[in-house]
ZAZAVO-568673 format. One line per 10 residues: number of its first residue (from 1); for each residue x, y, z of N, C-alpha, C. Coordinates in steps of 0.02 Angstrom, whole numbers, plus 50000, padded with zeros to 5 digits. Layout:
REM residues N
NUM> X,Y,Z,X,Y,Z,X,Y,Z | ... $
***
This chain:
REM residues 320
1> 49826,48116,48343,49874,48120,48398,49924,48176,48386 | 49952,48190,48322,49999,48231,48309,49959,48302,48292 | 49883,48311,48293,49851,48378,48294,49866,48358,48376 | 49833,48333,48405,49837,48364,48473,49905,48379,48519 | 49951,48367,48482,50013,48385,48508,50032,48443,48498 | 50003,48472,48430,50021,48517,48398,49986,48585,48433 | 49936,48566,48423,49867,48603,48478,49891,48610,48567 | 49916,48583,48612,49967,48574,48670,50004,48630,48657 | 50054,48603,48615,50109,48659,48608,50090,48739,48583 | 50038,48733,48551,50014,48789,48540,49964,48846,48602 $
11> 49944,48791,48633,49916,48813,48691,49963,48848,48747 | 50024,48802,48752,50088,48805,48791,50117,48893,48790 | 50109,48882,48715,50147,48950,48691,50110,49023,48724 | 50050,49008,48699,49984,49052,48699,50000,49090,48789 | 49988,49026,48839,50031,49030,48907,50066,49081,48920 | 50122,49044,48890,50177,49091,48914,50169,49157,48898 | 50164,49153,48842,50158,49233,48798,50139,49263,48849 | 50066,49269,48870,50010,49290,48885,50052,49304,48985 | 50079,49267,49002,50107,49277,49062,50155,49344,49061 | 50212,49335,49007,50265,49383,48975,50223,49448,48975 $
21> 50190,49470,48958,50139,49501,48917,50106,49554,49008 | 50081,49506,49030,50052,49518,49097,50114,49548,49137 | 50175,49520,49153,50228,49546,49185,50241,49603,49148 | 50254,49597,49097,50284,49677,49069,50235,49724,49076 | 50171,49723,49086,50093,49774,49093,50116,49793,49184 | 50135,49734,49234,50133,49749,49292,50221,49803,49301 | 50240,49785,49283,50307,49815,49300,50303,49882,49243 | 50289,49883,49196,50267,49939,49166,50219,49982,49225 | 50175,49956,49253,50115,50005,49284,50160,50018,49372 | 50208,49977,49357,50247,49984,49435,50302,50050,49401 $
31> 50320,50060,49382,50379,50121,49326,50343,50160,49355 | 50269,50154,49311,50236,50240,49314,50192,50266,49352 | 50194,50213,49423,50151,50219,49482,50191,50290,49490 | 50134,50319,49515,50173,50420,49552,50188,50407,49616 | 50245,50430,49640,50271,50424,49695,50207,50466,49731 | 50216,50448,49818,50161,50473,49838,50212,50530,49900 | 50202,50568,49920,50233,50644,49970,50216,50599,50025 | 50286,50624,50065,50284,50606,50126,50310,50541,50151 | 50304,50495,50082,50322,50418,50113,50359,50407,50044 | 50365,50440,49981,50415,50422,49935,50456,50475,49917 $
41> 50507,50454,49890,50555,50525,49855,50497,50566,49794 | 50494,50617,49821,50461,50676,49753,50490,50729,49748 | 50551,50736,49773,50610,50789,49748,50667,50777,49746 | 50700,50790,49680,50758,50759,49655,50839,50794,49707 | 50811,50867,49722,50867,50894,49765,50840,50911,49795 | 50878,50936,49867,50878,50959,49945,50918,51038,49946 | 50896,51056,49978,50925,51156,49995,50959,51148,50076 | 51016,51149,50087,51029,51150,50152,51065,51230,50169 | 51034,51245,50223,51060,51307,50277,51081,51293,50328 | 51159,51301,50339,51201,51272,50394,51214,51327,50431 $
51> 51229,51305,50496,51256,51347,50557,51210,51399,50575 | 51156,51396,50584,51077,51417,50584,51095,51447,50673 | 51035,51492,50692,51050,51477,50771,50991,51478,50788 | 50952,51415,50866,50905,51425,50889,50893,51455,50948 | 50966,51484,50987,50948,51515,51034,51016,51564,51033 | 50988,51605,51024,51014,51680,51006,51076,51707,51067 | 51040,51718,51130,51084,51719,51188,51110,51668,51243 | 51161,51637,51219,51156,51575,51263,51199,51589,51351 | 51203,51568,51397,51228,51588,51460,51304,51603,51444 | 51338,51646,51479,51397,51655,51471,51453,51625,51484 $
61> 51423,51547,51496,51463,51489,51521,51456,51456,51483 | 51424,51449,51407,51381,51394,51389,51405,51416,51302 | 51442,51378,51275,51463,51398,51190,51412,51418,51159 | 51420,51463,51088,51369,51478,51063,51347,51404,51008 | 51434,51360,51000,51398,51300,50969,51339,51250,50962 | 51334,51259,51026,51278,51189,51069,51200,51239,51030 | 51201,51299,51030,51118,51285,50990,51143,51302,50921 | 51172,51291,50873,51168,51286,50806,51147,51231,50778 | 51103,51228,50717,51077,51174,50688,51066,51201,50615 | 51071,51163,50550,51053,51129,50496,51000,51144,50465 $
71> 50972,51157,50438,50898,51157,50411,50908,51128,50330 | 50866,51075,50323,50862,51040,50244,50783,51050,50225 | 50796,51065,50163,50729,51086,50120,50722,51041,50042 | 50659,51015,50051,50661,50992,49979,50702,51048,49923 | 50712,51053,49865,50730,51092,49825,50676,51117,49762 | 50649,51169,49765,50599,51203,49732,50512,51164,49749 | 50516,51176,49820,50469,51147,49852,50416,51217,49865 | 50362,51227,49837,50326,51272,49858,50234,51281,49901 | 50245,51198,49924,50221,51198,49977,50200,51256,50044 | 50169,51279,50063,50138,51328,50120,50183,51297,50162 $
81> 50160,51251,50189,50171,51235,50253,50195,51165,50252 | 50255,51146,50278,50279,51112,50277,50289,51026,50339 | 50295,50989,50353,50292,50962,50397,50384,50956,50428 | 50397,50950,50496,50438,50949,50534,50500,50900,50555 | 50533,50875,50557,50571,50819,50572,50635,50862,50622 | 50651,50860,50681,50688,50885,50725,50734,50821,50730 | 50819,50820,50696,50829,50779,50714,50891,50785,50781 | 50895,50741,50820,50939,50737,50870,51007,50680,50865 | 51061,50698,50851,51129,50655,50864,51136,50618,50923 | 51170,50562,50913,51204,50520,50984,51249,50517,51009 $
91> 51275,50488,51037,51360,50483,51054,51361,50505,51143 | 51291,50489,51173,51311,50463,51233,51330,50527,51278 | 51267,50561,51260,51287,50642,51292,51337,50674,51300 | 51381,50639,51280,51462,50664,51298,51474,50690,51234 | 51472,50640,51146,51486,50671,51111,51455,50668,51051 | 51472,50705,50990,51424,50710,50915,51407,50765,50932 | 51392,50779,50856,51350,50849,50851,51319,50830,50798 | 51280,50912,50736,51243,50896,50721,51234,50857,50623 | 51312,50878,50634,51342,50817,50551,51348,50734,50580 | 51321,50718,50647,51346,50637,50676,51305,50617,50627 $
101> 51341,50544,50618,51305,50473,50581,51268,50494,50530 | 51178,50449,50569,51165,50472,50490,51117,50508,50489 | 51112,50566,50554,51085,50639,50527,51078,50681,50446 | 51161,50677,50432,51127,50718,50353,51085,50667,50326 | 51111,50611,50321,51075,50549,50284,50999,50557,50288 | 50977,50547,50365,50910,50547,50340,50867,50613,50345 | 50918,50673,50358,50888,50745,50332,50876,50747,50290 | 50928,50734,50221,50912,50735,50153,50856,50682,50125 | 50855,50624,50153,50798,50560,50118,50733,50601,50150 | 50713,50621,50200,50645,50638,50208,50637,50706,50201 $
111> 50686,50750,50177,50673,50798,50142,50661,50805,50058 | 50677,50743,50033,50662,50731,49964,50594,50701,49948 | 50567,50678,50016,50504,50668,50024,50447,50706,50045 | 50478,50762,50047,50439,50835,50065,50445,50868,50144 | 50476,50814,50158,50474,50863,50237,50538,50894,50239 | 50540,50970,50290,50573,50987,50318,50615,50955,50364 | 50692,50968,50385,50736,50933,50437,50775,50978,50447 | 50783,50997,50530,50841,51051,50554,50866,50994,50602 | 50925,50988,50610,50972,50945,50644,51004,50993,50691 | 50984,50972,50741,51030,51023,50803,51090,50987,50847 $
121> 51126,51060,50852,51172,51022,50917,51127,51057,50989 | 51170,51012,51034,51130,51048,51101,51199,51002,51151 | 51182,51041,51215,51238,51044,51267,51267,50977,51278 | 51326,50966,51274,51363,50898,51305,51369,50886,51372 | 51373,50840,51402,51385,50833,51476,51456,50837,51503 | 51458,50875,51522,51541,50874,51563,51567,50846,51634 | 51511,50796,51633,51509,50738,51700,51523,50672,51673 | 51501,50625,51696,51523,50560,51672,51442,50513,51671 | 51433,50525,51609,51364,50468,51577,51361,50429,51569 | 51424,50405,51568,51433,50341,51538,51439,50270,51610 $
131> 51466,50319,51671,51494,50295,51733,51424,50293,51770 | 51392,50355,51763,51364,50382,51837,51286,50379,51801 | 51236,50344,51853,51150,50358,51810,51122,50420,51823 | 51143,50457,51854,51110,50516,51884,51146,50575,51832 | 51198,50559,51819,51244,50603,51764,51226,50594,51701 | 51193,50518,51656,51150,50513,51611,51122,50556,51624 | 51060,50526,51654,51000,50565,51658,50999,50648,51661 | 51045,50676,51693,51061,50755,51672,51079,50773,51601 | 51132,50746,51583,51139,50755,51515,51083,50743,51482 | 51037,50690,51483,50972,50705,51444,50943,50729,51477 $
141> 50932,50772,51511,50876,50836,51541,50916,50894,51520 | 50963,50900,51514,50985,50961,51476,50985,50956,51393 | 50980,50913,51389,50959,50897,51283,50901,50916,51280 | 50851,50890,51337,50785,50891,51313,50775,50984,51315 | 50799,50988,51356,50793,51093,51377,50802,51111,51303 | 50862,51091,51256,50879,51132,51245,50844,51113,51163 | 50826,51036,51167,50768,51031,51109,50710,51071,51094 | 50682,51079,51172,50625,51127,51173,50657,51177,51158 | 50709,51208,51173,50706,51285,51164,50704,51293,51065 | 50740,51242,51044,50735,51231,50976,50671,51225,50949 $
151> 50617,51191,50987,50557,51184,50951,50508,51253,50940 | 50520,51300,50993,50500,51350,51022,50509,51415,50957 | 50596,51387,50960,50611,51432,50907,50590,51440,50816 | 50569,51370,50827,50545,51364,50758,50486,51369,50732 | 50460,51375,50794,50371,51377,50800,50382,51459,50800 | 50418,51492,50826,50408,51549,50812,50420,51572,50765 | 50470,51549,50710,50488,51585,50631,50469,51523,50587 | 50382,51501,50603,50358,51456,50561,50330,51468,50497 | 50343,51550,50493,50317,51584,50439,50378,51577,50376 | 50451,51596,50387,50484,51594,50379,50522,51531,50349 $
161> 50510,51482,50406,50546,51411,50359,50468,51380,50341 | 50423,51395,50351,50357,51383,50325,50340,51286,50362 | 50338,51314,50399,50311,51230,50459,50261,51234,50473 | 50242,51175,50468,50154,51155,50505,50190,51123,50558 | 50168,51182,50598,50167,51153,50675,50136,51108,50707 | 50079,51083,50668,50028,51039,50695,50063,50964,50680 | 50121,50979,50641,50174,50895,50620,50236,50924,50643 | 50241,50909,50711,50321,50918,50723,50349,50836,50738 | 50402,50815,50711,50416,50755,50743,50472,50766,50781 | 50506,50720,50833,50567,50733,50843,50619,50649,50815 $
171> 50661,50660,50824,50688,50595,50791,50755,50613,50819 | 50793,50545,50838,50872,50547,50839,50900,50467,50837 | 50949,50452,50837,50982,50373,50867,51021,50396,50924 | 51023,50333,50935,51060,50316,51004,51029,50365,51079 | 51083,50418,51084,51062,50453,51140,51008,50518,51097 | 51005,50531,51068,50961,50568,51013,50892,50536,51026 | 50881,50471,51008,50824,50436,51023,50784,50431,51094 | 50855,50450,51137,50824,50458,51195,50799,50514,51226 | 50819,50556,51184,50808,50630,51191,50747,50651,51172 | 50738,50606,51120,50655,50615,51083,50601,50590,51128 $
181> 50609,50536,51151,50561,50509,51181,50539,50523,51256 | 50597,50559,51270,50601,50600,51354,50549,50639,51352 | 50573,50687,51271,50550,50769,51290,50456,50743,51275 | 50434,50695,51259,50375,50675,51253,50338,50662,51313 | 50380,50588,51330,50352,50555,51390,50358,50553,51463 | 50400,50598,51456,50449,50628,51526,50415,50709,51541 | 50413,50723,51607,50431,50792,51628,50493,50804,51640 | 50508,50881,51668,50563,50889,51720,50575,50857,51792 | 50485,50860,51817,50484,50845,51880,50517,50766,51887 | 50489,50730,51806,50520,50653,51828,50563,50637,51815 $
191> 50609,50681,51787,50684,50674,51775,50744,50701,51850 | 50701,50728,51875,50731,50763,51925,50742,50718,51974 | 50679,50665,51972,50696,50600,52014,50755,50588,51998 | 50764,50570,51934,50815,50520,51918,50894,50547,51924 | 50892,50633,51942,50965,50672,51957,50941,50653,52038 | 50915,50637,52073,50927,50617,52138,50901,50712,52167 | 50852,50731,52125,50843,50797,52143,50763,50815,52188 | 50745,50755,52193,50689,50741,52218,50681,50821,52246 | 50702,50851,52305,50688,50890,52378,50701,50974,52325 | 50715,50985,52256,50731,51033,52233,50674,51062,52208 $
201> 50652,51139,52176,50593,51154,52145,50566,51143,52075 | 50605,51101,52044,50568,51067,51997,50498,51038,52022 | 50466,51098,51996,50378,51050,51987,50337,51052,51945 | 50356,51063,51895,50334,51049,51831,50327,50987,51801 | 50261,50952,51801,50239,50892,51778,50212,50883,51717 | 50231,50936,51665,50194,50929,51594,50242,50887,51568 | 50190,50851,51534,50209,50804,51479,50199,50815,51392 | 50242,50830,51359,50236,50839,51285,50200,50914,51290 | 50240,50970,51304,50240,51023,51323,50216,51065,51238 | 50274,51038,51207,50260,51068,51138,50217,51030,51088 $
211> 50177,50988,51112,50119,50973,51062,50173,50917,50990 | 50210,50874,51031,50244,50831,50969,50194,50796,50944 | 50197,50794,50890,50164,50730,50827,50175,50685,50850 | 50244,50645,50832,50271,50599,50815,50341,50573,50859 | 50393,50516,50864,50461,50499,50866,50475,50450,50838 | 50515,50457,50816,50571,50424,50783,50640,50390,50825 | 50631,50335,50857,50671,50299,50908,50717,50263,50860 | 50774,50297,50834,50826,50233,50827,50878,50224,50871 | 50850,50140,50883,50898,50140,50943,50905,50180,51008 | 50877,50177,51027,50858,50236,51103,50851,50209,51146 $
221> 50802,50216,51201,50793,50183,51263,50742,50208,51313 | 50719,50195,51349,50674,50256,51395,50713,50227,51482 | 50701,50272,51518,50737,50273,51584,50674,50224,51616 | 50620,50224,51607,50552,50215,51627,50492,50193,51618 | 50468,50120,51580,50408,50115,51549,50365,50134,51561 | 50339,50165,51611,50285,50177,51651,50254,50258,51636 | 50310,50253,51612,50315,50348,51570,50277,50356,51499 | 50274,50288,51486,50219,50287,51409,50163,50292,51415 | 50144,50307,51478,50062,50331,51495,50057,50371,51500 | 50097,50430,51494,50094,50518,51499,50060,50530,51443 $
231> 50079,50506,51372,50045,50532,51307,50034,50478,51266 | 50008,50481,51219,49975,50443,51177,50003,50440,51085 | 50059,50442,51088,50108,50479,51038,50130,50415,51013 | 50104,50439,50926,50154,50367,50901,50239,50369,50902 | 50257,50306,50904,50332,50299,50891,50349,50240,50841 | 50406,50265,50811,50422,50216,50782,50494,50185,50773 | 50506,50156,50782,50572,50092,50836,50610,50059,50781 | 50677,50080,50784,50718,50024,50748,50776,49999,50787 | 50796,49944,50786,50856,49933,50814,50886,49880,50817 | 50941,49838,50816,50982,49781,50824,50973,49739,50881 $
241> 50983,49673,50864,50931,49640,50936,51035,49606,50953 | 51088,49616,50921,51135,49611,50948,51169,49689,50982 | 51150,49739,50998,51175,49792,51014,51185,49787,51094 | 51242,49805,51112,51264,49818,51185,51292,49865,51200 | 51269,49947,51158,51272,49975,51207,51214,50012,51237 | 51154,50008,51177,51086,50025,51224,51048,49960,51217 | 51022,49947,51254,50993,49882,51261,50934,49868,51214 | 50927,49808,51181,50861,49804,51126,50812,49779,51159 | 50818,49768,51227,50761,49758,51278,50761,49800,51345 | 50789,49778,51398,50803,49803,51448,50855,49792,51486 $
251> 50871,49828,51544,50924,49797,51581,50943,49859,51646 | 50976,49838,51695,50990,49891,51740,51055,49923,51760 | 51058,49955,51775,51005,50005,51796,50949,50023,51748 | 50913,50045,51776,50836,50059,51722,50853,50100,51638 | 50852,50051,51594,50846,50058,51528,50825,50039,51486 | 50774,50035,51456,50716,49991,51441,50716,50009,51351 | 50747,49980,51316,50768,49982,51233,50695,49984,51206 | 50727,49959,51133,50639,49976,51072,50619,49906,51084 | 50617,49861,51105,50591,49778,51103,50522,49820,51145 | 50552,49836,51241,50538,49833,51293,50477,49879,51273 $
261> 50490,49944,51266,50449,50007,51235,50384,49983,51168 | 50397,49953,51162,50342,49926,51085,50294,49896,51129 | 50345,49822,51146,50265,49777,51184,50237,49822,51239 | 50260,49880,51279,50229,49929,51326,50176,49963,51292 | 50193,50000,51248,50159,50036,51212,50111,50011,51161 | 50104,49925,51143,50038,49891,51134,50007,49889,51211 | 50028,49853,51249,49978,49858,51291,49935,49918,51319 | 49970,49978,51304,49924,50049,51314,49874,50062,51239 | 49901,50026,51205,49860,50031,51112,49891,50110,51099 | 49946,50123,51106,50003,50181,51073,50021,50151,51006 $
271> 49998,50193,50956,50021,50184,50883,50102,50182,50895 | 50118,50126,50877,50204,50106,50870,50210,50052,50813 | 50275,50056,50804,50292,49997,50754,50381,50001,50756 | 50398,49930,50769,50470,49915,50789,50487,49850,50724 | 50570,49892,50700,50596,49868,50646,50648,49809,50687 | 50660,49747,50691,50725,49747,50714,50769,49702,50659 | 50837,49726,50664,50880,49708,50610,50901,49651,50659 | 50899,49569,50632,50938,49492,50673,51007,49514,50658 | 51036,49500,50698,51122,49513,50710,51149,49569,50692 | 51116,49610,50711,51168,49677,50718,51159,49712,50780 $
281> 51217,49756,50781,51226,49780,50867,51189,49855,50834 | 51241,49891,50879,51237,49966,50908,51225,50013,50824 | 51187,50056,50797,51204,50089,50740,51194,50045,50681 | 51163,49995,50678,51141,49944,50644,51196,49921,50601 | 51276,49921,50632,51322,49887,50640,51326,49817,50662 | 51356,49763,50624,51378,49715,50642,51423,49718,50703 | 51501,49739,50691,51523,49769,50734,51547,49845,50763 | 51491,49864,50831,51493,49924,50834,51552,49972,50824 | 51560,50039,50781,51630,50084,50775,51598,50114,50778 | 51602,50190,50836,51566,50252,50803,51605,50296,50769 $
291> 51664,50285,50739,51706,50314,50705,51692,50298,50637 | 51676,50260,50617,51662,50217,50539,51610,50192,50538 | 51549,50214,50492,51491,50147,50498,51502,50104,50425 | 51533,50113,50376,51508,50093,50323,51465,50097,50290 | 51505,50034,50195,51426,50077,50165,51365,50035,50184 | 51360,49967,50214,51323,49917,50229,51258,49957,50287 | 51319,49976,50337,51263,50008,50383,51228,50073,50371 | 51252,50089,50320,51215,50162,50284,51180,50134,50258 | 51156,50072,50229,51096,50050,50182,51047,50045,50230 | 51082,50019,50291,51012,49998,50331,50984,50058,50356 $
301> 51016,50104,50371,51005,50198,50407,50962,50189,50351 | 50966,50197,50286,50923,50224,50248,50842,50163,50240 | 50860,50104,50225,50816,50043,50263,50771,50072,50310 | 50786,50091,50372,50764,50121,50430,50734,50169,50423 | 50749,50220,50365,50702,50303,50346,50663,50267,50322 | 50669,50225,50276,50599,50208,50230,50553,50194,50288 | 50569,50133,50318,50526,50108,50357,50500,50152,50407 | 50516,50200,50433,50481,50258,50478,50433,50299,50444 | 50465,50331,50372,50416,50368,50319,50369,50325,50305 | 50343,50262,50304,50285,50218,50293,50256,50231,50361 $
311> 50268,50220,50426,50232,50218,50482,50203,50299,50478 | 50249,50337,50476,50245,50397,50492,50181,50436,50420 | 50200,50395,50368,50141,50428,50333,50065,50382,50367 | 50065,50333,50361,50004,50311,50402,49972,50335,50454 | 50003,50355,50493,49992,50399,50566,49950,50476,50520 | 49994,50509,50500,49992,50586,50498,49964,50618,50450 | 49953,50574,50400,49935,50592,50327,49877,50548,50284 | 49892,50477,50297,49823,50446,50260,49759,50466,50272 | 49731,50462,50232,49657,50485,50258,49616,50416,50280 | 49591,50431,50345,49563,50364,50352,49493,50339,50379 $
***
């Protein structure tokens, strides 16, 4: 009886050991797993070039501020060709530029992951967006102009910042997000509806003019579900299911958040994938400030890159 107790405890031991043993082999082989490009950090620093310009002559009514943008570079990255991230600021067409929120934030995280990021400003609305839907909707038809003219520009000195044009994404929050997903799924002609411009010569009905990859919807909205049948473009959606000031579903006048846009874009079978944070509003704030986010809501901004760099490497890069 007292061998077989002895024999138990010895067995017991043998156990554990052997468990101990197994964890330290897995977390050891988790240490020295190699980060993988594109969806993990593989560069320790970032190269930034500020106050950049993408449109050289702007109207003589029109600041030369609104096209300056940012450009972030891994640091001793000698990659050919690089992949794209265009990001766009929020603040409700009226305001932000291209240091808002958490633009540098996630310039620098997915530039340490190998991609390129130029952060632009582009024209503010000097109407009322916030009051008027037809005055939205202009202010984002003049973002989207002036995104393209940015994409245009970069496609042309792709030699230079070294871009694969064939991966451009666009990305922004808030009104940024909406900017991304316009210049995709939107024309002019169908925005023109929405300035009440119906009877004017807007007739241009292209959709995703510049050949986008990808978007990056945080927090955004579309004017239109019906507009996710223009292209076939993945997106990928984060947002607060307490937020009031863009809606995490829908609501009217016509604004249709990342809830509304996801289940749309399954039913077309559009590669998407929607993050949502339970109880948080606007900016993945508890309570919305766009003056202050904190360090809480900066974890989740960065939360939010990860989770797009996983969708976004799946889409663009796995081999499959």
């Amino acid at each position: 009886m007292v061998k077989q107790k002895s024999v138990n405890k010895v067995c017991a031991y043998l156990q554990t050991a052997l468990i101990i043993i197994v964890m330290s082999l897995t977390a050891s082989a988790q240490k020295t797993e190699t980060p993988v490009k594109f969806k993990d950090f593989v560069f320790d620093d970032v190269n930034v070039q500020k106050n950049l310009l993408y449109k050289l002559n702007p109207a003589p009514d029109i600041k030369q501020k609104y096209y300056r943008f940012d450009f972030y570079e891994p640091a001793g990255d000698n990659t050919a060709y690089r992949p794209l991230i265009i990001w766009l600021h929020g603040g409700g067409f009226k305001f932000g530029k291209k240091k808002s929120g958490g633009l540098p934030l996630w310039s620098k995280t997915f530039a340490r992951r190998g991609y390129v990021c130029a952060c632009i400003n582009y024209r503010l609305s000097k109407k009322h967006p916030f009051k008027n839907f037809a005055d939205l909707a202009e202010g984002c038809a003049d973002a989207i102009e002036d995104a393209n003219d940015a994409i245009q520009f970069l496609k042309q000195h792709y030699l230079q910042y070294r871009i694969d044009t064939n991966r451009i994404i666009l990305g922004g929050n808030s009104a940024g997000g909406m900017i991304a997903l316009h210049a995709v799924y939107s024309s002019p002609a169908d925005m023109a509806i929405l300035m009440h411009k119906e009877d004017s010569a807007v007739s241009n009905h292209l959709h995703n003019p510049q050949h986008i990859a990808a978007v990056i919807n945080f927090w955004g909205a579309l004017f239109d579900l019906n507009w996710l049948k223009n292209s076939f473009i993945p997106i990928v959606s984060a947002c607060g299911n307490k937020d009031r000031v863009v809606p995490y579903d829908d609501r009217k006048p016509p604004l249709y958040g990342s809830l509304a846009i996801h289940r749309k874009a399954d039913s077309l079978q559009i590669p998407n994938r929607l993050k949502i944070y339970e109880g948080y509003g606007h900016e993945l704030q508890k309570h919305f400030n766009p003056l202050f986010a904190g360090p809480y809501a900066k974890k989740r901004w960065i939360d939010a890159g990860q989770f797009s760099a996983d969708f976004l490497y799946e889409q663009l890069f796995r081999v499959k």
